[in-house]
PALUMPA-6131 format. One record per atom (N, C-alpha, C, O, CB): residue number from 1; atom name; x, y, z. Coordinates in Angstrom, 2 decimals. Glycine has a CB too. Layout:
BEGIN
 num atome       x       y       z
 NUM    CA       X       Y       Z
...
***
This chain:
BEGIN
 num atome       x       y       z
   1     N   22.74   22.40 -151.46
   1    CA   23.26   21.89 -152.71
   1     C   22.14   21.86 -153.73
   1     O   21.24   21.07 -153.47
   1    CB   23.89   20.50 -152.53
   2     N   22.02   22.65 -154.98
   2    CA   21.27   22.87 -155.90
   2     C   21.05   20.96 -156.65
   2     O   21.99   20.18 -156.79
   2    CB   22.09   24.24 -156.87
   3     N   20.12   20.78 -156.87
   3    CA   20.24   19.74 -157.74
   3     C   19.68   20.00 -159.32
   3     O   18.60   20.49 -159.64
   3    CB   19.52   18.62 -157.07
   4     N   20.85   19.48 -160.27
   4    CA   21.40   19.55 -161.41
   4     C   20.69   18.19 -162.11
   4     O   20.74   17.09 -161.57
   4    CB   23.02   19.64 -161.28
   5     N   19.83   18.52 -163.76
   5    CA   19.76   17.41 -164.49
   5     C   21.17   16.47 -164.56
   5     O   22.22   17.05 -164.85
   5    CB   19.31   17.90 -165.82
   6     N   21.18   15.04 -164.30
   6    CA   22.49   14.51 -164.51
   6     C   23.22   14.52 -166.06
   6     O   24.45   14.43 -166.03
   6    CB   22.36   13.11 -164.02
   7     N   22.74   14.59 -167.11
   7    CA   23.57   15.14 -167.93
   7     C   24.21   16.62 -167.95
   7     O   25.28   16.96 -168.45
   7    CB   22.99   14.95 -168.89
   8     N   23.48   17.22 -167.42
   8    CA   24.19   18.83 -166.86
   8     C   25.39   18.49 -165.79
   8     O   26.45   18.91 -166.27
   8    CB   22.85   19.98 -165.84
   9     N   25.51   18.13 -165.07
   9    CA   26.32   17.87 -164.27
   9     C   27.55   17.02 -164.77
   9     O   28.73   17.31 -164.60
   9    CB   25.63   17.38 -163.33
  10     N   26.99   15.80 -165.50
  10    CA   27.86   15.23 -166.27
  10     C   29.09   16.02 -166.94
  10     O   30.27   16.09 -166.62
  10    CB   27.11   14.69 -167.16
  11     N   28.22   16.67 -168.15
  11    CA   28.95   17.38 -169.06
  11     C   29.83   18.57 -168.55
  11     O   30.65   19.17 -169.24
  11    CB   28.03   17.83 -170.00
  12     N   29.42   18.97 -166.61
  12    CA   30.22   19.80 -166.23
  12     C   31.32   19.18 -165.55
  12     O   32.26   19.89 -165.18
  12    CB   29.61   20.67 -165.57
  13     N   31.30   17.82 -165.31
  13    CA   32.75   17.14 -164.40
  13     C   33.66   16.71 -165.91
  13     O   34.89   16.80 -165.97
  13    CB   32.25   15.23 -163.06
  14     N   32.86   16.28 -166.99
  14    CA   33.88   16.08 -168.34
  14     C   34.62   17.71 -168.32
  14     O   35.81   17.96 -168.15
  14    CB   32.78   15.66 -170.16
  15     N   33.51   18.69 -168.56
  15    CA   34.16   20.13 -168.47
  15     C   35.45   20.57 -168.27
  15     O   36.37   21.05 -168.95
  15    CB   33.68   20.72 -167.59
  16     N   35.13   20.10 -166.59
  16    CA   35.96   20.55 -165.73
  16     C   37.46   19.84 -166.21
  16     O   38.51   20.47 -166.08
  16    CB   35.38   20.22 -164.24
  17     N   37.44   18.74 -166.66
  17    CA   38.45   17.52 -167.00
  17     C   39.17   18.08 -167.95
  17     O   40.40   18.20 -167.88
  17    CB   37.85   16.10 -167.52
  18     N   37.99   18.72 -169.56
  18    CA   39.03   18.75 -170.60
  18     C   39.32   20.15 -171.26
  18     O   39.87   20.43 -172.33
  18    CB   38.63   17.79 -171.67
  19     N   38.48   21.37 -169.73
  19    CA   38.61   22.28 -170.70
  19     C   40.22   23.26 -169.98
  19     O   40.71   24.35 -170.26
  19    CB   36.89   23.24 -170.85
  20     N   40.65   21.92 -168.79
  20    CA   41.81   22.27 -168.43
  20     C   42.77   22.74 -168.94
  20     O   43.47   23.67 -168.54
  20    CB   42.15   21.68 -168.06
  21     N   42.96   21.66 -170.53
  21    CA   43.74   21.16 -171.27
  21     C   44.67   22.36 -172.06
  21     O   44.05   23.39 -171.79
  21    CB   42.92   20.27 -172.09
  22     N   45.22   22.54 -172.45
  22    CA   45.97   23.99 -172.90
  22     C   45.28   23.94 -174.59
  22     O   45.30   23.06 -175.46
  22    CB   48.21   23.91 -172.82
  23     N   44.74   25.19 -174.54
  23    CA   44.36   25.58 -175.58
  23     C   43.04   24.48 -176.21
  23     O   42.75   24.29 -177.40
  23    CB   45.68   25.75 -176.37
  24     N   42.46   23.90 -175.06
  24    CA   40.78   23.34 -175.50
  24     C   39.92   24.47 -175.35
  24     O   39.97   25.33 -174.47
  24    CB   40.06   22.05 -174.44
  25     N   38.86   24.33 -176.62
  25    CA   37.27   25.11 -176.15
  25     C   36.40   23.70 -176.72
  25     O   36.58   22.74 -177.46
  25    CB   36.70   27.07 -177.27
  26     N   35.22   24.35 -175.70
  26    CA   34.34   23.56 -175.97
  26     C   33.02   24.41 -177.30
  26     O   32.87   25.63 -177.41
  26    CB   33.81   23.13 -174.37
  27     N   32.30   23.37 -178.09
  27    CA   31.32   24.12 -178.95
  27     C   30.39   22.69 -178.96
  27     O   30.51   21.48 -178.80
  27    CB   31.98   24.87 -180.66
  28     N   29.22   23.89 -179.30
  28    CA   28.45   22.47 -179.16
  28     C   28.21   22.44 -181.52
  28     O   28.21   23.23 -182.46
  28    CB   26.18   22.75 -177.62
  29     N   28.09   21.25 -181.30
  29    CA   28.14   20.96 -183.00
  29     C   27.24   19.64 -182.94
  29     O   27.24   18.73 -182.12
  29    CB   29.97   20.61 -183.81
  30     N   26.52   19.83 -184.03
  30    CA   25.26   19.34 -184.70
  30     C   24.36   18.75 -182.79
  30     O   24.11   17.62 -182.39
  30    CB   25.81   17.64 -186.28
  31     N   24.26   19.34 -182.50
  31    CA   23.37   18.95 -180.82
  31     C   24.73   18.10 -179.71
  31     O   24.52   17.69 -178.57
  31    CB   21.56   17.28 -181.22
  32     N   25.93   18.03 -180.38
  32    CA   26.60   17.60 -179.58
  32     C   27.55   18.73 -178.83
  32     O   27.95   19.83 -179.20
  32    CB   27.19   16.60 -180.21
  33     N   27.73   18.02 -177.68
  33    CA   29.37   18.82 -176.69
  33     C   30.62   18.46 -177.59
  33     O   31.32   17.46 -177.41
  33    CB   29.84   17.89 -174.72
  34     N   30.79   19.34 -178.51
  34    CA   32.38   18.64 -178.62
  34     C   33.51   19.61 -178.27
  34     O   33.30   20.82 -178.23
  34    CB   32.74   18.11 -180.24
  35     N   34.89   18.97 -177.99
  35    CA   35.87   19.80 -177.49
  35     C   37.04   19.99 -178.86
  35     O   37.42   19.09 -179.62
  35    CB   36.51   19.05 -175.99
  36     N   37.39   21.26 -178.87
  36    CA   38.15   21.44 -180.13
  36     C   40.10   22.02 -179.35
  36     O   40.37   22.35 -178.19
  36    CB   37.02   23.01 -181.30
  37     N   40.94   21.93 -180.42
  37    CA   42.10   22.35 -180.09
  37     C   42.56   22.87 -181.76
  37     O   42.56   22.23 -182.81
  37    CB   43.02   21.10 -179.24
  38     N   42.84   23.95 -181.53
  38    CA   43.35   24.44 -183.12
  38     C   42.41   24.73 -184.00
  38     O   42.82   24.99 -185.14
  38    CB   44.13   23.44 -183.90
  39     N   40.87   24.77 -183.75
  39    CA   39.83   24.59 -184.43
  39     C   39.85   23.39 -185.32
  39     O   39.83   23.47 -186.54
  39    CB   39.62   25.68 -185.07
  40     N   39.91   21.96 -184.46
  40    CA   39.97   21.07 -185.03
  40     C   39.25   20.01 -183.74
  40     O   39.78   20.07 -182.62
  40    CB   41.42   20.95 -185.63
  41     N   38.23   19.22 -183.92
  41    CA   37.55   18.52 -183.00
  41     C   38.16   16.93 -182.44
  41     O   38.31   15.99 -183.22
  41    CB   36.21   18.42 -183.66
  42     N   38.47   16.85 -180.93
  42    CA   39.58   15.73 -180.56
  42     C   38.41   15.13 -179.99
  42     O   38.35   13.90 -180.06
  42    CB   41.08   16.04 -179.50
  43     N   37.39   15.78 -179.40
  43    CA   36.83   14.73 -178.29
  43     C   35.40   15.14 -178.41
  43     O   35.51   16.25 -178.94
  43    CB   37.49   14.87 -176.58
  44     N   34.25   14.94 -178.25
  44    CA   32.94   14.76 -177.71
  44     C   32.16   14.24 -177.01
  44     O   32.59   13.11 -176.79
  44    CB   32.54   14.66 -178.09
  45     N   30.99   14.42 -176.39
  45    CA   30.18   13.83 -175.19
  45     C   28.97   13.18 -176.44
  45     O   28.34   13.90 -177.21
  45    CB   29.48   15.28 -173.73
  46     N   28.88   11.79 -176.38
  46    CA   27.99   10.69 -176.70
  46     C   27.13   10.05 -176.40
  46     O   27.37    8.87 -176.65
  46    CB   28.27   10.10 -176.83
  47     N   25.78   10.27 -175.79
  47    CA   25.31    8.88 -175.39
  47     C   26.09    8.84 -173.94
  47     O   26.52    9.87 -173.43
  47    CB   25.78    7.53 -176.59
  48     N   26.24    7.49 -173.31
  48    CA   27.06    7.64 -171.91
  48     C   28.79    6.94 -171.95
  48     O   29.50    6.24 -171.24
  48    CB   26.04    6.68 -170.62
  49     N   28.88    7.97 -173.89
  49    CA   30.08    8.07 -173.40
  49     C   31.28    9.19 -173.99
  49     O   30.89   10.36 -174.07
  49    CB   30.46    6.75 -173.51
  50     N   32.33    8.97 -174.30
  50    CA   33.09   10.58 -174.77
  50     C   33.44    9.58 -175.96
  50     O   33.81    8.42 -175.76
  50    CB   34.72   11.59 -173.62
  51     N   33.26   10.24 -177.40
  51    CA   34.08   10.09 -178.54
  51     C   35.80   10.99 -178.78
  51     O   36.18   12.16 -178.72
  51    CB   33.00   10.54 -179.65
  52     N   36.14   10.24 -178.93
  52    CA   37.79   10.33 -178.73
  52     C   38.55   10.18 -180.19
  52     O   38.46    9.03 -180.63
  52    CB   38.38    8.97 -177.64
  53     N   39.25   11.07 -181.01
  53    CA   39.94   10.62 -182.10
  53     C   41.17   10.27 -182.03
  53     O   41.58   11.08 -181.19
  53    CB   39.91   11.37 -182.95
  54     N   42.08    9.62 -182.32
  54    CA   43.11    8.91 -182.32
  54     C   43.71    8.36 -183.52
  54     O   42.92    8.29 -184.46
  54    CB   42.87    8.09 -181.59
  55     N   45.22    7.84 -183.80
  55    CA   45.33    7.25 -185.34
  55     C   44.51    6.02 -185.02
  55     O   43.94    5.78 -183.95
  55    CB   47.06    6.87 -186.04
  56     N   44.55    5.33 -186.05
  56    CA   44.31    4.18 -186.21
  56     C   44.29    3.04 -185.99
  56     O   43.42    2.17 -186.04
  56    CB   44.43    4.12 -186.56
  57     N   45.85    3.07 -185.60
  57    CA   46.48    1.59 -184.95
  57     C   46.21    1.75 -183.59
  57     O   45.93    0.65 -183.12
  57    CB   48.22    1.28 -185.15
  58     N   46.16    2.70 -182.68
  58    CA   45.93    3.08 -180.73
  58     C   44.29    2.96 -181.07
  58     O   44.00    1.87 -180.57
  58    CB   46.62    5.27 -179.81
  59     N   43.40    3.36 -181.50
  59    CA   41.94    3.53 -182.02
  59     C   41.35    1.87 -182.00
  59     O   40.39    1.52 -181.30
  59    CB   41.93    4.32 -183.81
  60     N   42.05    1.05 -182.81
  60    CA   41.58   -0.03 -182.82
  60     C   42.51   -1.18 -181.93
  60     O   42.27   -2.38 -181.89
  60    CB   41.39   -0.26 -184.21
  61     N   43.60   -0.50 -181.24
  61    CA   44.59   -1.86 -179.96
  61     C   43.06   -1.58 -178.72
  61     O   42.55   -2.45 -178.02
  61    CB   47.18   -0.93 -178.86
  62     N   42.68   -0.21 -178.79
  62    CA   41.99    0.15 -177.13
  62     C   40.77   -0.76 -177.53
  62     O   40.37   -1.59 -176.72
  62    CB   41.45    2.18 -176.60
  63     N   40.08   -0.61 -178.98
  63    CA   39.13   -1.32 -179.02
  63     C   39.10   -2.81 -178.83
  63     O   38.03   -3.35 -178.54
  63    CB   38.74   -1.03 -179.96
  64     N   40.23   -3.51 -178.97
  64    CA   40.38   -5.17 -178.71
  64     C   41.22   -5.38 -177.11
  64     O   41.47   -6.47 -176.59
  64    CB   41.54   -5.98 -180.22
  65     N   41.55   -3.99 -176.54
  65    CA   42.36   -4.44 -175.05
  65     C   41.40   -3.87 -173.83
  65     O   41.61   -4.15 -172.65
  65    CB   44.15   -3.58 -174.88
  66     N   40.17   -2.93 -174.35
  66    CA   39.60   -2.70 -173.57
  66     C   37.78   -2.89 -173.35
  66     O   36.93   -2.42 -174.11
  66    CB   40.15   -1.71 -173.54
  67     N   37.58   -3.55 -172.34
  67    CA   36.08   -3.67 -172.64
  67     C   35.22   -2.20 -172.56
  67     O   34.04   -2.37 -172.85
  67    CB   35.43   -4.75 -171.49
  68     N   35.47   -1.21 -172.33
  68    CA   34.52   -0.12 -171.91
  68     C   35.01    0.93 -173.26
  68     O   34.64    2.10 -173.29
  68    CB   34.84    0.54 -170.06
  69     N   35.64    0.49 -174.06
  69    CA   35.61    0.88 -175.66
  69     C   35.40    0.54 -176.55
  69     O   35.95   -0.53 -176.83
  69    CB   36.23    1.10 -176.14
  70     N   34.37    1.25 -177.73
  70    CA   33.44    1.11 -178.81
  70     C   33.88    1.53 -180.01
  70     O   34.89    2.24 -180.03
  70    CB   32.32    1.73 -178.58
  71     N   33.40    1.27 -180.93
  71    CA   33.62    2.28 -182.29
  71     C   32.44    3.15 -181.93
  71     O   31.36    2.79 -181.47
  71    CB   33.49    1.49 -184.06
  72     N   32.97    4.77 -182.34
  72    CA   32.59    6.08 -182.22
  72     C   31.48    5.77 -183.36
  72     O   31.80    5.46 -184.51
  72    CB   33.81    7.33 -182.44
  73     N   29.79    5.90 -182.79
  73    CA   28.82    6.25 -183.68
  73     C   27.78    6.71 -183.02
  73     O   26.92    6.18 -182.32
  73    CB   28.46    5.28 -184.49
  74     N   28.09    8.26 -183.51
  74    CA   27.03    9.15 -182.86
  74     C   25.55    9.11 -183.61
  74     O   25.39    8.81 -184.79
  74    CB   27.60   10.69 -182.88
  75     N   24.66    9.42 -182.83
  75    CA   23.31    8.84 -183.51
  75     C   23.37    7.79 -184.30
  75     O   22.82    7.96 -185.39
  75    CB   22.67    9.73 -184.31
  76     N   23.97    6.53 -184.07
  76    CA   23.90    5.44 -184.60
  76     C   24.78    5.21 -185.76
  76     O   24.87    4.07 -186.23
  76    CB   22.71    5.27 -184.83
  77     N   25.51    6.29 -186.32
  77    CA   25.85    6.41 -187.77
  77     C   27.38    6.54 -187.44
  77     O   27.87    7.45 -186.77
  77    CB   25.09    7.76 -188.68
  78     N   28.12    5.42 -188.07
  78    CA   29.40    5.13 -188.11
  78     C   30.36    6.12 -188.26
  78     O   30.23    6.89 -189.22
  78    CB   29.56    4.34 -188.96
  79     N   31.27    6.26 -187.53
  79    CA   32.33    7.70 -188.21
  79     C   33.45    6.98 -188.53
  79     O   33.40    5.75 -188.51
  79    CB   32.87    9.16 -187.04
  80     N   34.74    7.73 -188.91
  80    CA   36.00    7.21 -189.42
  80     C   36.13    6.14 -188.05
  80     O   35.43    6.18 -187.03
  80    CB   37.37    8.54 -189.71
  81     N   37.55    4.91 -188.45
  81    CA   38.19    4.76 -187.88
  81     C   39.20    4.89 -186.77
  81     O   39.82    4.14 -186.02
  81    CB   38.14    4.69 -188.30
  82     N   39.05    6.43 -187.04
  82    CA   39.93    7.28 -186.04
  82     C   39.07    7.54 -184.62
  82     O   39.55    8.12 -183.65
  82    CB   40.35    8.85 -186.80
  83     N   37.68    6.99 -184.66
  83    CA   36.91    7.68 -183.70
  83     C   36.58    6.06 -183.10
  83     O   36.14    5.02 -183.58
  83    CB   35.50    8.87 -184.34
  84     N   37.15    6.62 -181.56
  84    CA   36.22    5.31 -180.40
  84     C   35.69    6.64 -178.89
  84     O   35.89    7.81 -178.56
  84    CB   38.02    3.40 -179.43
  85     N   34.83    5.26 -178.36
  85    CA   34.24    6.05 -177.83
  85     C   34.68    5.03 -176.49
  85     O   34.84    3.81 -176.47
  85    CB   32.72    6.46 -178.39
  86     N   34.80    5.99 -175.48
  86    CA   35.11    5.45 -173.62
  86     C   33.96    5.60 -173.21
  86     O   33.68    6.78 -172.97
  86    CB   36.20    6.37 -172.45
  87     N   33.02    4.71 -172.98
  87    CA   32.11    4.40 -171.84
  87     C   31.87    4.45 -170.36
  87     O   31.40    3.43 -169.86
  87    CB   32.03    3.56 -171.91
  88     N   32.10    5.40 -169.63
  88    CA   32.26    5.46 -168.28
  88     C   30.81    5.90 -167.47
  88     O   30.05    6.80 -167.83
  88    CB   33.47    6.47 -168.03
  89     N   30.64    4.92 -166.20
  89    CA   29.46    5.04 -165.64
  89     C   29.12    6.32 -165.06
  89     O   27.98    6.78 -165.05
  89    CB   29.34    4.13 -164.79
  90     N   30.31    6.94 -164.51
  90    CA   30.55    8.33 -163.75
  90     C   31.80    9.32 -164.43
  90     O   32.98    9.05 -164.63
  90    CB   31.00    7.94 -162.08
  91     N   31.29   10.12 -164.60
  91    CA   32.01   11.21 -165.71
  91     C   33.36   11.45 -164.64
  91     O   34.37   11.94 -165.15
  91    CB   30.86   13.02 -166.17
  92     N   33.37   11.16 -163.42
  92    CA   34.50   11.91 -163.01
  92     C   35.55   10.63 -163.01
  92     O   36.47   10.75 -162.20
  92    CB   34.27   12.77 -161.48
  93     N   35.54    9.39 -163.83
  93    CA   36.48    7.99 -163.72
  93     C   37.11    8.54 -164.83
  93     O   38.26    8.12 -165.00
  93    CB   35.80    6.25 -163.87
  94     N   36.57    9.62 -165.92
  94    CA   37.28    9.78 -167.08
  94     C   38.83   10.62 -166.73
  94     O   39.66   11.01 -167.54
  94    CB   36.24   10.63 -168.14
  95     N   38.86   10.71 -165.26
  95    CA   40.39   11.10 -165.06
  95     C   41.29    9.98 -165.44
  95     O   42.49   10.07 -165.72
  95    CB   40.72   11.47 -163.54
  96     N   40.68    9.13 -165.43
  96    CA   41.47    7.83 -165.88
  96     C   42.47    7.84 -166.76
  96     O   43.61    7.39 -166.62
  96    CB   40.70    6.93 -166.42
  97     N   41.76    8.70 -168.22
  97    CA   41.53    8.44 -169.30
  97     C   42.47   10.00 -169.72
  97     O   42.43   10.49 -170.85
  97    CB   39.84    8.10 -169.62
  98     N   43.15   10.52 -168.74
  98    CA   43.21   11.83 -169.93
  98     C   44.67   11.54 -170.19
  98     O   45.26   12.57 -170.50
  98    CB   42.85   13.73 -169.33
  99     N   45.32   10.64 -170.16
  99    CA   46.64   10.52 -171.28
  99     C   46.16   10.15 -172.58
  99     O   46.66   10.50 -173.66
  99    CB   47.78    9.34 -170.89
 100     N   45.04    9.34 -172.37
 100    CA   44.20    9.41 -173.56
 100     C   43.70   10.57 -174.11
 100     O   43.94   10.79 -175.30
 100    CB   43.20    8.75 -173.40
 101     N   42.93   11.51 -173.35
 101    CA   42.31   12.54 -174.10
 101     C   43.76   13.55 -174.57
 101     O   43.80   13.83 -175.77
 101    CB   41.03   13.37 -173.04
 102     N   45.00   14.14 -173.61
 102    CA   46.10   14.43 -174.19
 102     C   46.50   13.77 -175.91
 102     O   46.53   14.36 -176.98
 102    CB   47.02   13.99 -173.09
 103     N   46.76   12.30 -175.57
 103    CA   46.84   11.55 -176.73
 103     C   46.41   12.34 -177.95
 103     O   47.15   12.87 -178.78
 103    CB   46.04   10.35 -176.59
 104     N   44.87   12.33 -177.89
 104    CA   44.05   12.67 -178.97
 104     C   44.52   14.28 -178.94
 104     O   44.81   14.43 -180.12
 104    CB   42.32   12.28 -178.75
 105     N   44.67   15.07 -178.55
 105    CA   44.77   16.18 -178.14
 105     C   46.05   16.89 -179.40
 105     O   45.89   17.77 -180.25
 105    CB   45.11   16.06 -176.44
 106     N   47.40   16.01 -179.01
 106    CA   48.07   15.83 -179.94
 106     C   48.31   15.49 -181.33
 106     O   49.06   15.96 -182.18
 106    CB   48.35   15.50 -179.60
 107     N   47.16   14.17 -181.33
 107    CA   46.92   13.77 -182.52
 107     C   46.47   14.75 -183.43
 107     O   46.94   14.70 -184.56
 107    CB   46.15   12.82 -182.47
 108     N   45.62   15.64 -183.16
 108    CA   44.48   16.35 -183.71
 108     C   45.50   17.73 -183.93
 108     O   45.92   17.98 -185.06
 108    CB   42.93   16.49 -182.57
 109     N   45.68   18.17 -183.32
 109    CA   46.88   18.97 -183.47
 109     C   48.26   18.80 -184.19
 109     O   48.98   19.71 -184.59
 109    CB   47.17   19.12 -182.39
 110     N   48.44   17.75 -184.26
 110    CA   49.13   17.48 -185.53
 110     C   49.09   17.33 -187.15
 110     O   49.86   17.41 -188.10
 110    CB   49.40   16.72 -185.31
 111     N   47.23   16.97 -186.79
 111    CA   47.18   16.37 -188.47
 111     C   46.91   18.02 -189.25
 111     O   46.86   19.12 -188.71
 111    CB   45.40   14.91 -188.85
 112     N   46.81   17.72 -190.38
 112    CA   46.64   19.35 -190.90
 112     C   44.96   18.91 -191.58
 112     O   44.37   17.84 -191.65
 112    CB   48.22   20.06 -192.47
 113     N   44.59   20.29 -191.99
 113    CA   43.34   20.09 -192.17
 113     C   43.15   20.01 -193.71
 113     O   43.43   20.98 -194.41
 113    CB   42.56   21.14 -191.49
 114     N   42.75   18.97 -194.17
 114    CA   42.00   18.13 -195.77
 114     C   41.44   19.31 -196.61
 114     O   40.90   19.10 -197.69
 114    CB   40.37   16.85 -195.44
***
């Protein structure tokens, strides 16, 4: 068994998770992993955890019903409302989470682009 930097490995069990998804690619943007659908960005790898977009009202219920969710701020610097981030110790618990990442998946795919 080869041994892998753990963010390499990481970013390959998220991989494996979201590039299942019908019609996800992954790109990396400004030094980050992020995952796109429609050429439009739903999800990214953070720090030790995934930024997730969502409306507003699901964005901020997960942030007050769940402890292992944040407001989304990559390099420290605040993004919309629409962005929280899931904290998970082991990248492969984020199976947890993919009605969530679907969720966003949809979301993002719905909105049209500004």
């Amino acid at each position: 068994m080869k041994a892998e930097k753990p963010e390499t490995s990481r970013k390959a069990q998220i991989d494996a998770l979201l590039l299942k998804l019908p019609g996800v690619v992954g790109k990396k943007i400004n030094g980050l992993d992020a995952y796109f659908v429609s050429d439009k960005m739903f999800a990214c790898i953070s720090g030790k955890g995934i930024g997730l977009r969502l409306p507003v009202a699901a964005a901020t219920d997960l942030q007050f019903s769940r402890e292992n969710v944040v407001p989304f701020q990559p390099g420290g610097m605040a993004s919309s409302r629409e962005w929280i981030q899931i904290d998970r110790a082991e990248a492969t618990d984020y199976e947890k989470d993919l009605e969530l990442f679907q969720a966003a998946l949809d979301f993002v795919k719905g909105t049209r682009s500004r």
